[in-house]
DSSP file (Angstrom, degrees, kcal/mol; ACC not computed):
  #  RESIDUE AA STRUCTURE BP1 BP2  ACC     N-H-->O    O-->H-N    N-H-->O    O-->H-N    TCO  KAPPA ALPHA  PHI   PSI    X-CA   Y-CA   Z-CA
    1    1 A X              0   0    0      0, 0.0     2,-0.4     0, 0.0     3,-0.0   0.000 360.0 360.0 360.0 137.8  -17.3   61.7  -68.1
    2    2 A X        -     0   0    0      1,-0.1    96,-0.0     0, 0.0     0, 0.0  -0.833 360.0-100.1-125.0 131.9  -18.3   58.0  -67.6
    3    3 A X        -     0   0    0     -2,-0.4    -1,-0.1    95,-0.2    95,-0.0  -0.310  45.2-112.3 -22.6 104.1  -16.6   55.4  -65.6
    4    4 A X        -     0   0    0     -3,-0.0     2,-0.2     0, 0.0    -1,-0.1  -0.180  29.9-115.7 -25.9 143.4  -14.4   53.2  -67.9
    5    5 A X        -     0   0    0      1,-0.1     2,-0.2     2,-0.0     5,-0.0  -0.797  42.3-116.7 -63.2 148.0  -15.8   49.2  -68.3
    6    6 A X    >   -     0   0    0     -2,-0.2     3,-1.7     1,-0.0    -1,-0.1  -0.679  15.2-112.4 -49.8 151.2  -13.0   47.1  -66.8
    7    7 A X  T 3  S+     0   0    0     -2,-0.2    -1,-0.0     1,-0.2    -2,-0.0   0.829 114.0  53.8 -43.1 -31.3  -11.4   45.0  -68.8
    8    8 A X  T 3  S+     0   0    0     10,-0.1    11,-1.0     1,-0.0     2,-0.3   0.948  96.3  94.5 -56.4 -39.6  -13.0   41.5  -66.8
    9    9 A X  E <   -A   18   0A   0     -3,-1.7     2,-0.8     9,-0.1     9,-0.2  -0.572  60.5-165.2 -93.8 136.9  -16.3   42.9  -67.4
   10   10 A X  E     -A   17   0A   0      7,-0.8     7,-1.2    -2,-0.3     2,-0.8  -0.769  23.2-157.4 -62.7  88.2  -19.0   42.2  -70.7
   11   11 A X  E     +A   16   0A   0     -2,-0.8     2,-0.3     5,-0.2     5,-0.2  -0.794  23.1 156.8 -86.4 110.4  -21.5   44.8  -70.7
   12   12 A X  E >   -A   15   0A   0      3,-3.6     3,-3.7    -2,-0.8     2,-1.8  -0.905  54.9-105.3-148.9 122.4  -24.8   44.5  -72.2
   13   13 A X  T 3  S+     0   0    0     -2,-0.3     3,-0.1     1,-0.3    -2,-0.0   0.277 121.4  19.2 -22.7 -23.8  -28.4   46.3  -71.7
   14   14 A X  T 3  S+     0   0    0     -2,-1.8    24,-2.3     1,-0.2    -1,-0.3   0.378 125.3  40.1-148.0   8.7  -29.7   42.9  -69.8
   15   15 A X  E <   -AB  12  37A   0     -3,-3.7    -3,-3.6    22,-0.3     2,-0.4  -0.991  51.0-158.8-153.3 159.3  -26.7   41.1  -68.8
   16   16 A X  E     -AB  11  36A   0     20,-1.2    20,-1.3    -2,-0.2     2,-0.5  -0.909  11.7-160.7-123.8 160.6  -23.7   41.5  -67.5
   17   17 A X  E     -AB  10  35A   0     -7,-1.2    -7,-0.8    -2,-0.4     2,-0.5  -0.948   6.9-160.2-135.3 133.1  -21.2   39.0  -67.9
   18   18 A X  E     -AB   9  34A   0     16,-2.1    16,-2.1    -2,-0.5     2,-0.8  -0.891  11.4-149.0-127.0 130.2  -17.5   38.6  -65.3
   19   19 A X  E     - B   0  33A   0    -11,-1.0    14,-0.2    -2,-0.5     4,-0.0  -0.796  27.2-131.0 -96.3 113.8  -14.6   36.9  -66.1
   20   20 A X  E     -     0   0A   0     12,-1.6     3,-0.1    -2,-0.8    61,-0.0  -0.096  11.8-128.5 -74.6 157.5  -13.0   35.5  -62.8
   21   21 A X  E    S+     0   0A   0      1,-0.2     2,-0.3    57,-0.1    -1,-0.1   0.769  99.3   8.6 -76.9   0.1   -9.7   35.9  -61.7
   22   22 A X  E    S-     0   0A   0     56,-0.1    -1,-0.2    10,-0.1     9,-0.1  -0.974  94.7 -97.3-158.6 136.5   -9.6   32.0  -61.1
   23   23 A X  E     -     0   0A   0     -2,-0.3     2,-0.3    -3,-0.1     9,-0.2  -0.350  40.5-163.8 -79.8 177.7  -12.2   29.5  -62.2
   24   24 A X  E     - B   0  31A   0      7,-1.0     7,-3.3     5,-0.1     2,-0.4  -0.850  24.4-104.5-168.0 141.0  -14.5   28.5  -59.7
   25   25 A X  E     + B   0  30A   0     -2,-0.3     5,-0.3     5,-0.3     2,-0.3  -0.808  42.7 165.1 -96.7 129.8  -17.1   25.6  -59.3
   26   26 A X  E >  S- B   0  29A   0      3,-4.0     3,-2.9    -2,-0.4    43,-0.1  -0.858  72.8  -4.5-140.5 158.2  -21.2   26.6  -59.9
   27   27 A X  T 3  S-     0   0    0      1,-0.3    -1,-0.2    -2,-0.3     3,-0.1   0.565 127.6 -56.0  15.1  63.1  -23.4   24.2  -60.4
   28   28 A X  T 3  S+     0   0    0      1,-0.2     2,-0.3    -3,-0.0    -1,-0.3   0.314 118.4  98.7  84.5 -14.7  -21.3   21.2  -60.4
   29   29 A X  E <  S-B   26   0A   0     -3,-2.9    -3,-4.0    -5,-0.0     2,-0.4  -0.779  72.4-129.5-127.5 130.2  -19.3   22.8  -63.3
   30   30 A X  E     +B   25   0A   0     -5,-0.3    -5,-0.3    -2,-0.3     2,-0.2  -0.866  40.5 175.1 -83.4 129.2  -15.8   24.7  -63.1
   31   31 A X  E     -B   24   0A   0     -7,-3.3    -7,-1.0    -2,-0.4     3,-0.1  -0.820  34.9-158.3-155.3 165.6  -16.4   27.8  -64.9
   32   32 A X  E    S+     0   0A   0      1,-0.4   -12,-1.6    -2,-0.2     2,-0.3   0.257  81.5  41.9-144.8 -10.9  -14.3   31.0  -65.5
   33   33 A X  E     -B   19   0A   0    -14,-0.2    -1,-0.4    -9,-0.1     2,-0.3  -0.995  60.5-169.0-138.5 135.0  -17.0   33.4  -66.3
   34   34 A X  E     -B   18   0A   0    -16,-2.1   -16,-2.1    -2,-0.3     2,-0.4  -0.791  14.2-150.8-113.6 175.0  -20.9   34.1  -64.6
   35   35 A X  E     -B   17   0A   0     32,-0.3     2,-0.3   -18,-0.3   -18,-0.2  -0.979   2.7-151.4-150.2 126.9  -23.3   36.2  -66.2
   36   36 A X  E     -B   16   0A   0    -20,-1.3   -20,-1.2    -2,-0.4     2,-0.4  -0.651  10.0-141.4 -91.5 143.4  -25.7   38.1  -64.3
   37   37 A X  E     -B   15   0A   0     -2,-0.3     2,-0.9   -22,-0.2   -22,-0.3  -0.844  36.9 -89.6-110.1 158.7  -29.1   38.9  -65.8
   38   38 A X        -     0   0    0    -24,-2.3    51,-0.0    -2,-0.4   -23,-0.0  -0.725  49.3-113.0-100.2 114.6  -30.7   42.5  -65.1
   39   39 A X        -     0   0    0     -2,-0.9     2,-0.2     1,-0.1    -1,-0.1   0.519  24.9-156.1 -19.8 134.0  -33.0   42.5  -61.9
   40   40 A X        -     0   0    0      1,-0.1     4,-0.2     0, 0.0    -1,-0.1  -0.396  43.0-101.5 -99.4-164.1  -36.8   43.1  -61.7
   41   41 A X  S  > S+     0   0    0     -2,-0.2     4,-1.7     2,-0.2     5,-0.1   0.628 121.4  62.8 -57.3 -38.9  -38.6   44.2  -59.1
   42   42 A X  H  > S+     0   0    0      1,-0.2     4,-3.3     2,-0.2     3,-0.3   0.977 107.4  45.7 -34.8 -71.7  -39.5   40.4  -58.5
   43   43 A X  H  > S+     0   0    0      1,-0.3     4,-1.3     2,-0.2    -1,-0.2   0.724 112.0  46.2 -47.5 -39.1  -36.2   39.7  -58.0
   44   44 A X  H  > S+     0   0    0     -4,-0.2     4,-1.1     2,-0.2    -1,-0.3   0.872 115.4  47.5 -69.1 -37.0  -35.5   42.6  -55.8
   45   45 A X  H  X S+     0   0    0     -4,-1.7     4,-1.4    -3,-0.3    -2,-0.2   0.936 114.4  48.0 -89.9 -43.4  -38.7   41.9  -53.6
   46   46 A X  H  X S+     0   0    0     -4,-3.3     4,-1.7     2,-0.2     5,-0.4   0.944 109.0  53.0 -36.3 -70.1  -37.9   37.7  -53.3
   47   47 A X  H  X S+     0   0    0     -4,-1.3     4,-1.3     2,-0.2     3,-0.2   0.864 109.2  51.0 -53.6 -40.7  -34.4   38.3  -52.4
   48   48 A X  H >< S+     0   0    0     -4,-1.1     3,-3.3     1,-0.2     4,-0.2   0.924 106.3  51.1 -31.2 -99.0  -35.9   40.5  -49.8
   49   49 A X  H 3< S+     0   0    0     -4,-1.4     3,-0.2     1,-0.3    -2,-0.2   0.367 113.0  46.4 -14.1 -44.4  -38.4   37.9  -48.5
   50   50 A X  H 3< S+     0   0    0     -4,-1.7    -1,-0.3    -3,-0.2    -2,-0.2   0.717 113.7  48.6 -77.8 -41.5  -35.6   35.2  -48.0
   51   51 A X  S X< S-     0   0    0     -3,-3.3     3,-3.2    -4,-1.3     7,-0.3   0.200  79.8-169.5-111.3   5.2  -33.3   37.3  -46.5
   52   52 A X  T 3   -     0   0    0      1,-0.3    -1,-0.3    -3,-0.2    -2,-0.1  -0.172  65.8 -27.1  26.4-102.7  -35.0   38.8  -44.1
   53   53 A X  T 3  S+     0   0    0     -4,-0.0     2,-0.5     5,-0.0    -1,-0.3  -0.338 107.8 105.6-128.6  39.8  -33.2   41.9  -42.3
   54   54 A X    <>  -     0   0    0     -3,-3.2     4,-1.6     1,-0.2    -3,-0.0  -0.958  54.0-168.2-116.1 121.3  -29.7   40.3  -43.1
   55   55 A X  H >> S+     0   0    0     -2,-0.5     3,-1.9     2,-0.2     4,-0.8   0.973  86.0  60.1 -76.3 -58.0  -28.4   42.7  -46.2
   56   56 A X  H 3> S+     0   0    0      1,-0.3     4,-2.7     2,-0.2    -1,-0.2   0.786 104.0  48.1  -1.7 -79.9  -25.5   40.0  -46.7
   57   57 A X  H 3> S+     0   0    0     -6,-0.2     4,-2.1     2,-0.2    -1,-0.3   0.617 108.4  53.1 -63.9 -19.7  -28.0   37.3  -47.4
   58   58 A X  H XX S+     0   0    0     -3,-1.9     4,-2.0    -4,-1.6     3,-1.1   0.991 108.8  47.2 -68.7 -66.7  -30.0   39.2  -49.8
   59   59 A X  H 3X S+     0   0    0     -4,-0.8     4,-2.1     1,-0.3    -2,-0.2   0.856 112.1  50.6 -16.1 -68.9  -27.2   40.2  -52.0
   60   60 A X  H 3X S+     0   0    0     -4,-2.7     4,-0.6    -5,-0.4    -1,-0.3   0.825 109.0  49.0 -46.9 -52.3  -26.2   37.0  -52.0
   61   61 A X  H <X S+     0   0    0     -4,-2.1     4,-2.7    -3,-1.1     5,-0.3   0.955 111.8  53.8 -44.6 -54.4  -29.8   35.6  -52.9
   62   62 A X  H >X S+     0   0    0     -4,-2.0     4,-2.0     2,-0.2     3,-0.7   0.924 105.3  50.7 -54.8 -58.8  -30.0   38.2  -55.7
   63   63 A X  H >< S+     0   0    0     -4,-2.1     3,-1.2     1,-0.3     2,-0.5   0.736 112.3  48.7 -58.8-109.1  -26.8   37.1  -57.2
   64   64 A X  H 3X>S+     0   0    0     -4,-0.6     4,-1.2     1,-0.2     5,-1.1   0.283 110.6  46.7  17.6 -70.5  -27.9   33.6  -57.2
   65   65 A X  H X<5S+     0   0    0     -4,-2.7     3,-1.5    -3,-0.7    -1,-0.2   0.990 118.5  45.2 -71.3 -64.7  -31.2   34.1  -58.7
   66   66 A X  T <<5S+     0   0    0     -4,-2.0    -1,-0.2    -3,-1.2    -2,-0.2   0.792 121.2  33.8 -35.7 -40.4  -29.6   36.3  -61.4
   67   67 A X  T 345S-     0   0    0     -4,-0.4   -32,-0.3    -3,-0.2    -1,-0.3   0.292 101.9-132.2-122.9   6.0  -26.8   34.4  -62.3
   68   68 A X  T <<5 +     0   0    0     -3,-1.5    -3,-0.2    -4,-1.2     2,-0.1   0.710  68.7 108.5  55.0  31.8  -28.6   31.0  -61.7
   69   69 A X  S   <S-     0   0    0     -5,-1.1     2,-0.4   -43,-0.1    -1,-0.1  -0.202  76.0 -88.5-113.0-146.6  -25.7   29.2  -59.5
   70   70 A X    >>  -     0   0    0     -2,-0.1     3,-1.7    -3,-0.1     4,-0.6  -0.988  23.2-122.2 -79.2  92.3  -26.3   28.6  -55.7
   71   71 A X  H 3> S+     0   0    0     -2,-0.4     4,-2.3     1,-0.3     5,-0.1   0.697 119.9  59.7 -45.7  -7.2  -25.5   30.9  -52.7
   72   72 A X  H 34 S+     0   0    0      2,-0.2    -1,-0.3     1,-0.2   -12,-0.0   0.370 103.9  46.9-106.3  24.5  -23.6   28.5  -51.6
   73   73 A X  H <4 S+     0   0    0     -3,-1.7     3,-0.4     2,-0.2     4,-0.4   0.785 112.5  51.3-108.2 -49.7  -21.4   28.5  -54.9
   74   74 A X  H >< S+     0   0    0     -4,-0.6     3,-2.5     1,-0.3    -2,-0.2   0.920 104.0  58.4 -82.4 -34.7  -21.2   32.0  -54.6
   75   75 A X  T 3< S+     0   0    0     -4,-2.3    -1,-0.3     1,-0.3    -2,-0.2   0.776 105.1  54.1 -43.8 -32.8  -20.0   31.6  -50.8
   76   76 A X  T 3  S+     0   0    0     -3,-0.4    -1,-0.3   -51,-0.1    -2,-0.2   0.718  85.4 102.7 -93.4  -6.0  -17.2   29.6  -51.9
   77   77 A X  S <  S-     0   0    0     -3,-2.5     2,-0.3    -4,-0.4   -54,-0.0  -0.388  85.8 -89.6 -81.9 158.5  -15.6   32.1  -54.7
   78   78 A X    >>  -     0   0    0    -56,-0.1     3,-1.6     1,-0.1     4,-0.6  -0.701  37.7-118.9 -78.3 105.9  -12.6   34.0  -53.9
   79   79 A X  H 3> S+     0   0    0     -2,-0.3     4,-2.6     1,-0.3     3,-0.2   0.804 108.6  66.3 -85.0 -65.7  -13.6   37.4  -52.4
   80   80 A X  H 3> S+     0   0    0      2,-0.2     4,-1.5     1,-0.2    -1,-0.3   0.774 100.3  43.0  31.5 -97.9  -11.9   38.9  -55.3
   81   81 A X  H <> S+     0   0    0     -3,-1.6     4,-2.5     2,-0.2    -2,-0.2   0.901 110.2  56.1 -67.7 -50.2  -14.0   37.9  -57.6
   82   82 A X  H  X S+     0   0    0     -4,-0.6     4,-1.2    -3,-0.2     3,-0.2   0.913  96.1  62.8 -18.6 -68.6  -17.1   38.6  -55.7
   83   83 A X  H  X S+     0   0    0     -4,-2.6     4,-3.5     2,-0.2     3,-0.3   0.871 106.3  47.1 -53.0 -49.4  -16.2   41.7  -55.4
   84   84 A X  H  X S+     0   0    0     -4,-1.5     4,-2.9     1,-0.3     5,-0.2   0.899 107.5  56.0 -17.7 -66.3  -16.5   41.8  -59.9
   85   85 A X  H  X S+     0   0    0     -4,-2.5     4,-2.0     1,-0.3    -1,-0.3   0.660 107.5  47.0 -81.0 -33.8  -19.3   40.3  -59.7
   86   86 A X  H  X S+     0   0    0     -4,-1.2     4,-1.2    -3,-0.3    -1,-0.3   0.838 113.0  54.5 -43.6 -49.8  -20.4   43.4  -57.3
   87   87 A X  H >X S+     0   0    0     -4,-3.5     4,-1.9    -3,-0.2     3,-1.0   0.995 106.5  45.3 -54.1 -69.6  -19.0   45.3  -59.6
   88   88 A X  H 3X S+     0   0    0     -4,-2.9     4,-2.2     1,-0.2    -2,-0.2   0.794 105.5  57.0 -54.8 -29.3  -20.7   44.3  -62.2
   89   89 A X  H 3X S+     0   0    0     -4,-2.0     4,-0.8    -5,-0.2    -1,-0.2   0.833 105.0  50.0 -64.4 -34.8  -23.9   44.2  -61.0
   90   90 A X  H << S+     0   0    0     -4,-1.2     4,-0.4    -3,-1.0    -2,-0.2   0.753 106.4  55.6 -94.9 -21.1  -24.1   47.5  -60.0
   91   91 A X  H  < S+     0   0    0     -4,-1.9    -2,-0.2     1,-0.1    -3,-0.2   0.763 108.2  55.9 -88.4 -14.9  -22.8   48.9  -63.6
   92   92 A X  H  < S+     0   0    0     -4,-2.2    -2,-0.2    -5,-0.4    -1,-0.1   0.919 109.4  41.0 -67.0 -21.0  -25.7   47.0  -65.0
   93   93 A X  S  < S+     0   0    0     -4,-0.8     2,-0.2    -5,-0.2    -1,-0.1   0.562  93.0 108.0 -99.3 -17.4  -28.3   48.6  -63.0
   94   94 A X  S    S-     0   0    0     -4,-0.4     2,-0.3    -5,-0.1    -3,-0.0  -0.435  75.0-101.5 -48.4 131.8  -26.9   52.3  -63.2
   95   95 A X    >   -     0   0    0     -2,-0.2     3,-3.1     1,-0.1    -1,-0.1  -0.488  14.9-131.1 -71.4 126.7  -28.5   54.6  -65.1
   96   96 A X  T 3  S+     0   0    0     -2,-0.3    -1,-0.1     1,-0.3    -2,-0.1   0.482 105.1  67.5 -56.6  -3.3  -27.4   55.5  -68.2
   97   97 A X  T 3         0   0    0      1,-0.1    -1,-0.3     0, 0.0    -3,-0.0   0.629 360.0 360.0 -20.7 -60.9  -27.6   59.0  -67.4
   98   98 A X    <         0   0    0     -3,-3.1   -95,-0.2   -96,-0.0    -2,-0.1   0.195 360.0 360.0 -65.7 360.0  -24.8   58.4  -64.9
């Protein structure tokens, strides 16, 4: 038996997309939705690199790099919403299996 989507979230084989509970400024832009792209290995081992042995700041890089805003964009969103975006990230990367 499989984990209902929630309703916020847009599922699809190589993105995910979350609609926030409140919009939120990324790149200059007030926006209501981010879209995450699904992670390489690149991506996994960069966010590494950057982030050294702080888990926080990797996440935080990866979403960035994925979803193409700023960490410092993402720092400013509502915890809330974060948290989606958590969400969502981790049903894109699941196995379908699961």
């Amino acid at each position: 038996m499989s984990k209902k989507t929630p309703a916020y979230l847009s599922l699809e084989a190589d993105r995910v997309t979350v609609r926030l509970s409140r919009p939120t400024e990324c790149n200059g832009v007030q926006v209501d939705t981010i879209s995450l792209r699904a992670p390489t290995v690149r991506d996994i081992r960069a966010a590494q690199a950057t982030a050294g042995d702080d888990d926080e700041q990797r996440e935080l890089n990866l979403f960035a790099s994925l979803g193409e805003v700023s960490s410092k964009d993402l720092e400013g969103m509502a915890l809330k919403d974060y948290s989606r975006l958590q969400t969502g990230y981790f049903r894109l990367v699941q196995d379908d299996e699961l």
